[in-house]
C-alpha positions in Angstrom: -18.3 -62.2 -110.6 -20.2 -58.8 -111.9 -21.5 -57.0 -108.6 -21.4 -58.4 -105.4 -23.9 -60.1 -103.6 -27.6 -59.2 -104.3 -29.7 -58.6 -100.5 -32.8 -58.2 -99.8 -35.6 -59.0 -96.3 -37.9 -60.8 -95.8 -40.2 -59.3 -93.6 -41.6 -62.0 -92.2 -39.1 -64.3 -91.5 -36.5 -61.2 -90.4 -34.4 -63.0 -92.6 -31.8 -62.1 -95.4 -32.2 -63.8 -99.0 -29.4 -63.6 -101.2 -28.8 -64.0 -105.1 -25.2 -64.9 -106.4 -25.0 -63.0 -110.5 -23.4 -65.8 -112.4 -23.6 -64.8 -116.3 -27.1 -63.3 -116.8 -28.6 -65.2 -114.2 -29.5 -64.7 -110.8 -28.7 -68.1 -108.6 -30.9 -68.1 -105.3 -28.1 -69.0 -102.6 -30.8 -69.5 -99.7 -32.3 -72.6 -101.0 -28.3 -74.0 -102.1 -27.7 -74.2 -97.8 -27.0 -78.1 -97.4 -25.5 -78.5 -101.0 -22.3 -79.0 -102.4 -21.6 -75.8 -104.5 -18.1 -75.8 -107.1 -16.9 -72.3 -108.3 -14.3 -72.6 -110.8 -12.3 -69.2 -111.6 -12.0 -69.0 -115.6 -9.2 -67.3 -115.4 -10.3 -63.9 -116.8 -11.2 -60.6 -115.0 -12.9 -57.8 -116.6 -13.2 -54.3 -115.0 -16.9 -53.6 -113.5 -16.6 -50.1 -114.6 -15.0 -50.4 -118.4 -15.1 -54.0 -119.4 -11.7 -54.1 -119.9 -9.7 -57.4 -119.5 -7.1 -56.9 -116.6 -4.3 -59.3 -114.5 -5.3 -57.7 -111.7 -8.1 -56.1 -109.2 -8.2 -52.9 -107.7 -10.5 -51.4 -105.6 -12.8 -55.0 -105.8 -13.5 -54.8 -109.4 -11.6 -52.0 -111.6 -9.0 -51.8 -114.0 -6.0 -50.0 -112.9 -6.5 -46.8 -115.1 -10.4 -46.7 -113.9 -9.0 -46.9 -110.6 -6.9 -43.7 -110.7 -9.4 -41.7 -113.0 -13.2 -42.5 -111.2 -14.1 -40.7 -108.1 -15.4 -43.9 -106.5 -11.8 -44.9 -106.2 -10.6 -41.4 -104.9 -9.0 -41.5 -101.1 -12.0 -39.5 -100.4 -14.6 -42.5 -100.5 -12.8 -44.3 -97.3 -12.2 -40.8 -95.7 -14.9 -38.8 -96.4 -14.0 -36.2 -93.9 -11.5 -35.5 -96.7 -13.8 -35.0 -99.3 -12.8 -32.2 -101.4 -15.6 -31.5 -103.6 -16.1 -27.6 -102.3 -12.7 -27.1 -103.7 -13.3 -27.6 -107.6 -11.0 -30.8 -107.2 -13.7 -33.9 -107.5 -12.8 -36.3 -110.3 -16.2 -36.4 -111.1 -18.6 -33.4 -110.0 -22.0 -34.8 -111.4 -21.3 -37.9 -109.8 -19.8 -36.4 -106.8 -23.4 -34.5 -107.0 -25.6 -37.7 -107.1 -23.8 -39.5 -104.6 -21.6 -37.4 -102.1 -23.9 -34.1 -102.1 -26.8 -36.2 -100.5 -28.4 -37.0 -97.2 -26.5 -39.8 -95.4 -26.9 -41.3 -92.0 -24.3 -42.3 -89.4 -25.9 -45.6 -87.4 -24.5 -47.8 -85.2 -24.4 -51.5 -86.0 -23.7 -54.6 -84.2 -21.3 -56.8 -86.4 -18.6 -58.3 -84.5 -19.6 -55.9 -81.4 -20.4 -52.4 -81.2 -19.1 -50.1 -84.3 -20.3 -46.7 -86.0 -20.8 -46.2 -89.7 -22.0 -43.7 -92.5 -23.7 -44.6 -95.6 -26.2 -42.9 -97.9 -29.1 -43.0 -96.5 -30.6 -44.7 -99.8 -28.6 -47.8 -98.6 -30.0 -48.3 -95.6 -30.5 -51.1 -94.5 -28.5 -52.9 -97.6 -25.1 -51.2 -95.9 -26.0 -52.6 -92.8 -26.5 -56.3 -94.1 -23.2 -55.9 -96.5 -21.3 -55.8 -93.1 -23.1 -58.8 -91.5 -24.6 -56.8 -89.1 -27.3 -58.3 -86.9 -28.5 -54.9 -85.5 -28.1 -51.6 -86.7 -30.0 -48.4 -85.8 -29.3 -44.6 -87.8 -29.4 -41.9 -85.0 -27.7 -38.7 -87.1 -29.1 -37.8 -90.5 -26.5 -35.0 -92.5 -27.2 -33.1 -95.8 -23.4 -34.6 -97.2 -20.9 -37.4 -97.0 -18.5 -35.0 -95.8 -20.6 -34.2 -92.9 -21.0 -37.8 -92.2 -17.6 -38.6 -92.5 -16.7 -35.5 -89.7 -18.9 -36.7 -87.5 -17.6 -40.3 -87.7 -14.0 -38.7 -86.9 -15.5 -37.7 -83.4 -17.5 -40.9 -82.5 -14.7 -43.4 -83.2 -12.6 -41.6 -80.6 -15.5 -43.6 -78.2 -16.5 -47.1 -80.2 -14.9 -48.7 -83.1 -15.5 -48.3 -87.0 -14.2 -51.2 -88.2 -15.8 -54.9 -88.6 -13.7 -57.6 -87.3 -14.5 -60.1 -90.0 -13.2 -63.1 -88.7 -15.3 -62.3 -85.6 -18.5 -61.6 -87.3 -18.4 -64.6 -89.1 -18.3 -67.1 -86.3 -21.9 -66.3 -84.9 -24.2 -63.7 -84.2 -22.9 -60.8 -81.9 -24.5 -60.5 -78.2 -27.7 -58.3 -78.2 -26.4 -54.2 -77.4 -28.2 -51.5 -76.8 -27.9 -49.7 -79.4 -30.5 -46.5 -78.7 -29.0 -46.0 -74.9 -25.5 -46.1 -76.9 -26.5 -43.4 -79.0 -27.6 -40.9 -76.0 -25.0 -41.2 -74.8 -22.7 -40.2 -77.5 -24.7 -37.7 -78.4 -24.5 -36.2 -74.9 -21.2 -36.6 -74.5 -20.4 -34.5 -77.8 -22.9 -32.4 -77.8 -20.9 -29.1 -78.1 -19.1 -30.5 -81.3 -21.9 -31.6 -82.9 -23.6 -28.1 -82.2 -20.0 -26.2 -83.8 -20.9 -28.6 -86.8 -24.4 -27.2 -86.8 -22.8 -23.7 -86.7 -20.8 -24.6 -89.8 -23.4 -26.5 -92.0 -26.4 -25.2 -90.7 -28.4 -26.7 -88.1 -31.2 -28.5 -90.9 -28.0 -30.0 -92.1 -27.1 -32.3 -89.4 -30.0 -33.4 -87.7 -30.5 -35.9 -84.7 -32.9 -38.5 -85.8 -37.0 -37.7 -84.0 -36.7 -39.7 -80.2 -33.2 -40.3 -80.1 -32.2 -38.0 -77.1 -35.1 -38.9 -75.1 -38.0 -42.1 -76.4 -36.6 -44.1 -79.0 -39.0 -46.4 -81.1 -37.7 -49.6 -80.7 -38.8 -50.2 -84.3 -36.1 -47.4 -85.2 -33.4 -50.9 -84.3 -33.1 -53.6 -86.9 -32.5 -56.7 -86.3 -31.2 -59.2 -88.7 -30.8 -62.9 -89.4 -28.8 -64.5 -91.7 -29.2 -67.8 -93.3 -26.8 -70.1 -91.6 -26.6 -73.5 -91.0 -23.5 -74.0 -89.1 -20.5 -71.5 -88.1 -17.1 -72.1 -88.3 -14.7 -72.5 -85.4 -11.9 -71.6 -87.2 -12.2 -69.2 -90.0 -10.2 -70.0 -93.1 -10.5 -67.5 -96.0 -10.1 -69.2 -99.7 -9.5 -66.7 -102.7 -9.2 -67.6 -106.2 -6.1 -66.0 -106.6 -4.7 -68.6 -105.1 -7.0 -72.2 -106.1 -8.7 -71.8 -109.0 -11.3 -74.1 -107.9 -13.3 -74.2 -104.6 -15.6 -76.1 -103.6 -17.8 -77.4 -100.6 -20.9 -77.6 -98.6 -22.5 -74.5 -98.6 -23.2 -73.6 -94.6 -24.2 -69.9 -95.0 -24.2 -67.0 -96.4 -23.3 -63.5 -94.1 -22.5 -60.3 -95.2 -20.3 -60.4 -98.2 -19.0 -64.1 -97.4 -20.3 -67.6 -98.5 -19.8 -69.8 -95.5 -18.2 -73.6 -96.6 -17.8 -76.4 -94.4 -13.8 -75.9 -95.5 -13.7 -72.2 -95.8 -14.9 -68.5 -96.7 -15.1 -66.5 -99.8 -14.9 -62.8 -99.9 -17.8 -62.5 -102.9 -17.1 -58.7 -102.9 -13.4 -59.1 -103.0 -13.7 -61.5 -106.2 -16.1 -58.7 -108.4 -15.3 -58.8 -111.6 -13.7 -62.2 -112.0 -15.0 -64.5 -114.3 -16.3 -67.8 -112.4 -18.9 -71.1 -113.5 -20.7 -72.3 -110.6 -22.7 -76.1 -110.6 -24.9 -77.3 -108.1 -24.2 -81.0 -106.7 
């Protein structure tokens, strides 16, 4: 596969539509629900950054020398309080520039429960959807992923920041409150957030308008994602291990096509070469 899975809403229905990139097409997944759907792996994978032909993955989708050399491969990028860009040290400046030295958000999202997140603010709400999220709200907006990334440190001491996949994927999470969650945090770390303030500047790490007090119920999304039938049981299938899978398609969430035998990790398989047939 060459990127993961395309996402986008539909307003109206508060639905998710997704796209699978097979060759230069784009195969509409939505309608597929119902049908039998065959992937066979070809047996080739081809880095998503270089092109070049490799035996194995890293990082979803790069070569191993892309993954040592590009800065979206760097430790940094899963612990961006670590980011080290102000120290002359980024692998890539310009594109630490364009995509570290921006404004991000940190939201909460409701996946397989309650968990807090960062993400550029640009991928909002794709970030949120990517996770299988069925709520998410933003409440903190920063001037950096490091910033981001610092104040994630101090709000996973309260709630969790990690998706429990298996979870997520056997049906929608209860409803939260997500705005009285996010009072609350920031109440209860208000004197860290204000030192962070002290360090960065207070216009750089911002409370989003309402939070402490009113929030806009609009400032919540609330996703749906198309799916027929959950699993009970949740049994991940990988090419690296059958070639060829194959099965009803029962839904799509997050970065997962849901079978009536299994689950596939689209994300996870970037870069690999597949055919898919319909029927």
């Amino acid at each position: 596969m060459h990127s993961d899975l395309l996402t986008g809403t539909d307003n109206s229905k508060s639905q998710v539509t997704y796209q699978l990139p097979v060759g230069d097409q784009l195969l509409p997944l939505n309608e597929l629900l119902g049908q039998k759907l065959s992937m066979q792996y070809q047996g080739e994978i081809h880095c998503c950054h270089c092109g070049r032909k490799t035996k194995k993955s890293f990082n979803q989708g790069f070569c191993y020398p892309c993954f040592k050399k590009l800065p979206q491969c760097d430790s940094c990028i899963m612990s961006p309080e670590k980011c080290h860009y102000h120290q002359g040290t980024c692998r890539d400046p310009a594109w630490g520039e364009t995509f570290c030295m921006t404004d991000h958000v940190v939201y909460l999202a409701n996946s397989s429960g309650l968990k807090v997140g960062i993400t550029r603010a640009t991928q909002v709400p794709t970030r949120w959807i990517d996770q299988g999220a069925t709520q998410a709200m933003p409440f903190i907006r920063v001037a950096t992923r490091q910033q981001s990334g610092l104040l994630e440190v101090i709000f996973k001491e309260f709630i969790n920041d990690r998706t429990n996949w298996r979870a997520m994927l056997k049906g929608p999470a209860d409803p939260l409150d997500l705005q009285d969650t996010a009072r609350e945090l920031l109440d209860m770390n208000n004197s860290r957030i204000t030192a962070l303030q002290e360090q960065f500047g207070i216009q750089a790490i911002q409370p989003l308008a309402g939070v402490k007090s009113d929030i806009d119920p609009s400032a919540v999304l609330n996703i749906d994602y198309p799916v027929i039938e959950y699993p009970a049981k949740v049994t991940s299938r990988s090419f690296d291990k059958e070639p060829l899978i194959e099965g009803t398609l029962l839904g799509i969430k997050g970065q997962y096509l849901i079978f009536d035998n299994g689950v596939v990790n689209i994300r996870k398989h970037t870069a690999y070469k597949v055919s898919v047939a319909v029927n």
